[in-house]
C-alpha positions, 0 to 999 in steps of 0.5 A: 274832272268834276271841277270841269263839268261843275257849272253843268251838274245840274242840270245834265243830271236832270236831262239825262234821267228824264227828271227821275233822279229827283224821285229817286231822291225824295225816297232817300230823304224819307228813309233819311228824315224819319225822326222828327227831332233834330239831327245832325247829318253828314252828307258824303260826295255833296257835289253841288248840294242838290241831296243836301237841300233836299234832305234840309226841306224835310227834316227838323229845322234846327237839324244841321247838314254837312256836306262835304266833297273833293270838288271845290267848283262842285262846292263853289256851286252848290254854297250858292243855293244851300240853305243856312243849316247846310255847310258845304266843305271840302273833305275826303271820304277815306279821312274825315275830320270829324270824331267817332260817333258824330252824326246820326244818319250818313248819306252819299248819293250818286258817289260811292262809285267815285271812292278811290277805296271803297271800303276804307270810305265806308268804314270812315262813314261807319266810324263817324256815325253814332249807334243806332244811326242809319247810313243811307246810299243811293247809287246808280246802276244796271239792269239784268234783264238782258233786253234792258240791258241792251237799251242802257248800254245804248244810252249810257255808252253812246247817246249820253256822252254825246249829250253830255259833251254838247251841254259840258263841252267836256264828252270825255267826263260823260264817257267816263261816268257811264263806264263806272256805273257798269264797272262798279260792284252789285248788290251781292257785292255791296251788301256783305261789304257793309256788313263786313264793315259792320252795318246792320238790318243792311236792306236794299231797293231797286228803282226803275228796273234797277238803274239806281239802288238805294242801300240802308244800314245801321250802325249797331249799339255798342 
């Protein structure tokens, strides 16, 4: 599916958040670039490198970024625009190829809610992750507010695939994401997950009336 709508990414993305995801963005990648030294970051669920670009703006320049994805059209698009300290590669979440305590921040925008099983892809998240890293999430969401509510479901159940199949060509790929933003596990759920796996000083933030949330853990010194 996502090698399918690969060429339209972007620039759906962009459209059907009124341009918001890119705030949400530049806030994970603060959370994210907090260190002024060097880094070395792996970047889960990279699609077309659009995080991975942001993050390799704003941290050291001699830091390097790994992003890896299962698309290979979604890689294919995104090596076209990353800078040289991004290396884009297609890997899987729930096996990584990189040893114990690799990196020192793990990020996934947008992805999580793709991971066929969850907590085995945060585990192996957590396993390549050095202590004292961060693993920074960002994923989108709903509202509660049952009105808001109301107006999302409108948008995302009706009008984006709409949308999303007129541009894409592909509506069935636009019906689905929407679905699994609504399927997908809140907060509540999350956050003892994180924990379970053991993340710590797991905390959460809420954009734009709760349509994205960004989660931060660390990984604990041994």
């Amino acid at each position: 599916m996502f090698d399918a709508i690969a060429p339209d990414y972007d620039k759906l993305n962009h459209i059907m958040s009124f341009g918001i995801d890119r705030l949400w963005r530049r806030r994970a990648v603060r959370t994210i670039a907090d260190n002024p030294k060097p880094l070395r970051i792996l970047d889960v669920a990279s699609g077309t490198g659009d995080f991975a670009i942001a993050i390799a703006k704003k941290i050291h320049p001699e830091s390097e970024i790994i992003g890896i994805d299962l698309s290979e059209k979604m890689l294919e698009v995104g090596r076209t625009k990353v800078p040289d300290n991004v290396t884009l590669q297609q890997d899987d979440v729930e096996a990584l190829p990189f040893p114990n305590d690799s990196f020192d921040r793990v990020s996934v925008a947008f992805g999580i809610r793709n991971f066929e099983h969850l907590e085995q892809g945060l585990s192996e998240m957590h396993r390549v992750l050095r202590p004292g890293g961060k693993m920074v999430i960002l994923e989108l969401s709903y509202p509660d507010n049952p009105f808001l509510l109301w107006c999302y479901k409108l948008y995302t159940l009706h009008i984006l695939p709409f949308i999303g199949g007129l541009i894409s060509g592909d509506r069935k790929a636009y019906t689905y994401l929407p679905h699994s933003i609504l399927a997908f596990p809140k907060a509540d759920i999350i956050v003892p997950t994180l924990q379970s796996i053991g993340f710590g000083q797991v905390r959460v933030r809420r954009f734009t009336f709760g349509t994205c949330v960004m989660y931060v853990g660390e990984k604990m010194a041994r």
